[in-house]
Each structure stands twice: as structure tokens, then as C-alpha cells.
C-alpha positions in Angstrom: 60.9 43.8 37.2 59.1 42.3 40.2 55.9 39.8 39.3 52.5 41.3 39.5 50.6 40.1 42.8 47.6 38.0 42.5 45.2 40.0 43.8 42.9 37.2 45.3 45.4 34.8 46.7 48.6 37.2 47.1 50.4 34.7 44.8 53.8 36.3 42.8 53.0 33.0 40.4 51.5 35.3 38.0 52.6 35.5 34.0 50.2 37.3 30.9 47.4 34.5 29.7 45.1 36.4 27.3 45.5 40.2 27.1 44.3 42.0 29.1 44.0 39.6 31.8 46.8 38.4 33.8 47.0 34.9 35.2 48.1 33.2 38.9 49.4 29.9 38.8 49.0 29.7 42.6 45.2 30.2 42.4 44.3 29.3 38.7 42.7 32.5 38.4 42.6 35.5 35.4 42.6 39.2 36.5 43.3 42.6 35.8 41.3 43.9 32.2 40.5 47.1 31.0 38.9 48.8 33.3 38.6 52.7 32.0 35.0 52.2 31.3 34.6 51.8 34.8 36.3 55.1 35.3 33.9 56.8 33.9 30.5 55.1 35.6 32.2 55.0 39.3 30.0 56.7 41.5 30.8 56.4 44.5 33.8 54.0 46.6 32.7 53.5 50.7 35.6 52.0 53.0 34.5 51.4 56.0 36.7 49.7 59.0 35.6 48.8 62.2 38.2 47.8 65.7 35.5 45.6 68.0 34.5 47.7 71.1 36.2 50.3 69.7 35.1 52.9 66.8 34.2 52.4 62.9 35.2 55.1 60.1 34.1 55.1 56.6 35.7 57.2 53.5 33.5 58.2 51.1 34.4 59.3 47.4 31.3 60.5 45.9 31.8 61.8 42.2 29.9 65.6 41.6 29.5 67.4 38.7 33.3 69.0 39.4 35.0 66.4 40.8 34.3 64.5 43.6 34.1 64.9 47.5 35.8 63.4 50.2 34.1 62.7 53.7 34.7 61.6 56.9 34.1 61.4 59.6 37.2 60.2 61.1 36.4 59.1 64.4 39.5 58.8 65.8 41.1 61.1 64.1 39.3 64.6 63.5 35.6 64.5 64.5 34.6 67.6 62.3 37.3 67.0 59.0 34.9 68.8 56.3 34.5 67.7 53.1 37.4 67.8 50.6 36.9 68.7 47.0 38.8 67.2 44.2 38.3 68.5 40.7 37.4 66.2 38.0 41.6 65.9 36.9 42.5 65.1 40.2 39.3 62.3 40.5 40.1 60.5 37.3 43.7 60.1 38.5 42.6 58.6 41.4 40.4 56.3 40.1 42.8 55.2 37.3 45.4 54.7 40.4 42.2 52.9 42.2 41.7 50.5 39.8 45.5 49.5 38.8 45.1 47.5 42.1 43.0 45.2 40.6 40.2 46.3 43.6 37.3 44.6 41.2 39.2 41.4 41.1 39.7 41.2 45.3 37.8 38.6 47.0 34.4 39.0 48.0 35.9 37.8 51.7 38.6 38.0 53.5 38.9 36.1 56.4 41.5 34.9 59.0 42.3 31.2 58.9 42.1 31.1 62.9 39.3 29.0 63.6 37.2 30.5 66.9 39.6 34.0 67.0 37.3 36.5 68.2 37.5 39.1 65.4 39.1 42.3 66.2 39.4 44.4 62.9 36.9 44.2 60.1 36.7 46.3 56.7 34.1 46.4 53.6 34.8 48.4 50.6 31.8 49.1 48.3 32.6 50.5 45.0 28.7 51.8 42.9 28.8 52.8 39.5 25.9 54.4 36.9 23.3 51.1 35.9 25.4 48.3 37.5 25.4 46.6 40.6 27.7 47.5 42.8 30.8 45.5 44.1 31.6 45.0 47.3 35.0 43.1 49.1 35.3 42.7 52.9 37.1 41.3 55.5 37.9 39.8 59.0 41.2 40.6 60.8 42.7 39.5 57.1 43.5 42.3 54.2 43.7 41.8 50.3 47.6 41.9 48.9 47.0 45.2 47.7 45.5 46.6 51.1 48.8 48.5 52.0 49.2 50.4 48.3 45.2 51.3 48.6 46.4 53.3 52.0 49.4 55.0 49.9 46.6 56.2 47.7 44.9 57.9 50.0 47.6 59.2 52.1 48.8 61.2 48.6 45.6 62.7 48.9 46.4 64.0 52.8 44.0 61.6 54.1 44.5 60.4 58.0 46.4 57.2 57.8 44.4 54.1 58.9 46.2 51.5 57.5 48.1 51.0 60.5 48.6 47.2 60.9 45.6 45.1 62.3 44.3 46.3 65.8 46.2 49.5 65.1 44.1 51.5 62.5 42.9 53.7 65.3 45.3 56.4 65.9 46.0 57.1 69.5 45.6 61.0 70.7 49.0 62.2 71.7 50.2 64.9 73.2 53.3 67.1 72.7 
């Protein structure tokens, strides 16, 4: 079995401490917890990402009384991509898929260690649930461990892809 990732360092020195957090050796840090409370107050989850001089895009996962929607817009993708509906089965799965990578545990900041690079790429993620303050995790040309298995998650729900490495979230218009 391979080690659970720290979430805030990226660290595979992780072993059990007191269940049901988890514990990095590299960062002297507990995570992970219960988090199916959570599950059920999540309101809403914004990602947005933004290429300098080029475009921005958010995702937005707004729960409804049947589910949730799904919004664009997509940019550089499809301009006019309509809503998409998920019923409430299909919204708890996500979420409980959402929060197995240990998203409330990311850094509040991400940034690149380069001093004086000229950012390129940013990202925020904003996660608001009923009568708590919301949390929020960004970054600067520099994504969490568990960036790439967020973008999984939302390419099983038939999402445009923008996890493309850094400078290349923006999908190129080809033709055929």
C-alpha cells in the first residue's frame, strides 16, 4: 500500500497519530478527520484559475434542493456550457470524493519558491458551508499534492480538463 500524502507539504512521511487524524513527519503536522458533517453543510465549492494576460475560469458547485448545479463559464473552452444538474446521490458522492483529499487540511498558500518570477498561473478554491466561515486555499504558479486527483474528480463528472500542467490550463482551439 503506498503512504498517504501530506496534504500541506506533499511529504509520503506520514503514519496514523490519533484516529482520525493522520500525521507527517516531514511537516510535524495532523490531518485528515471526519469530515461527513461537512458533507452535509457544504454549500457551495468556487475554483477559480487565472493564466496572466490570458483568461480566468471558475467552477461552481452550488448545492439545490435536488442536487446541485454545475457552472461555467469556461472561457476557453465553451463560452455558453449551461448548467449541469447532479441529483442529490450523485452530489454526496462527490463531496465524499471531495473531501478524501484532505482539501480542508491544504494550505491557505501556495506559492513558488522563485523569488522575483513574475507569476503566470494562479488558483483559489473557496469551499462555504451552512453557519461557518468558509475556507479558502490558493495559489501562485505552485499546486497542493492532491491538485492533480482534484482534476480526476471533475473530469468523471465530464468536466473540460484544466488541469493541464502550469501555463497550460487553457486549452488551445484546434481544428480537425
Amino acid at each position: 500500500m503506498s503512504p498517504i500524502i501530506c496534504p500541506k507539504c506533499g511529504g509520503a512521511n506520514t503514519s496514523p497519530a490519533t484516529r482520525p487524524l493522520l500525521y507527517c513527519g516531514d511537516c510535524q503536522s495532523e490531518f485528515g478527520g471526519d469530515h461527513r458533517d461537512l458533507m452535509a453543510t457544504t454549500r457551495q465549492i468556487v475554483l477559480t484559475t487565472n493564466q496572466k494576460g490570458t483568461a480566468s475560469q471558475n467552477l461552481t458547485f452550488t448545492r439545490t434542493p435536488t442536487g446541485a448545479t454545475i457552472e461555467g463559464p469556461f472561457l476557453c473552452y465553451y463560452p455558453d456550457l449551461p448548467e449541469i444538474y447532479i441529483d442529490p446521490q450523485q452530489w454526496q458522492q462527490l463531496l465524499a470524493d471531495f473531501f478524501k483529499l484532505y482539501v480542508l487540511d491544504w494550505r491557505s498558500d501556495y506559492q513558488n519558491d522563485v523569488k522575483n518570477s513574475d507569476t503566470t498561473f494562479s488558483w483559489e478554491l473557496k469551499i462555504s458551508f451552512d453557519h461557518q466561515q468558509p475556507f479558502c486555499s490558493r495559489g501562485q504558479d505552485l499546486y497542493p499534492p492532491y491538485w492533480t486527483a482534484l482534476m480526476d474528480i471533475f473530469a468523471r463528472l465530464g468536466l473540460p480538463n484544466i488541469g493541464k500542467a502550469l501555463g497550460q490550463n487553457f486549452l488551445q482551439l484546434q481544428t480537425h
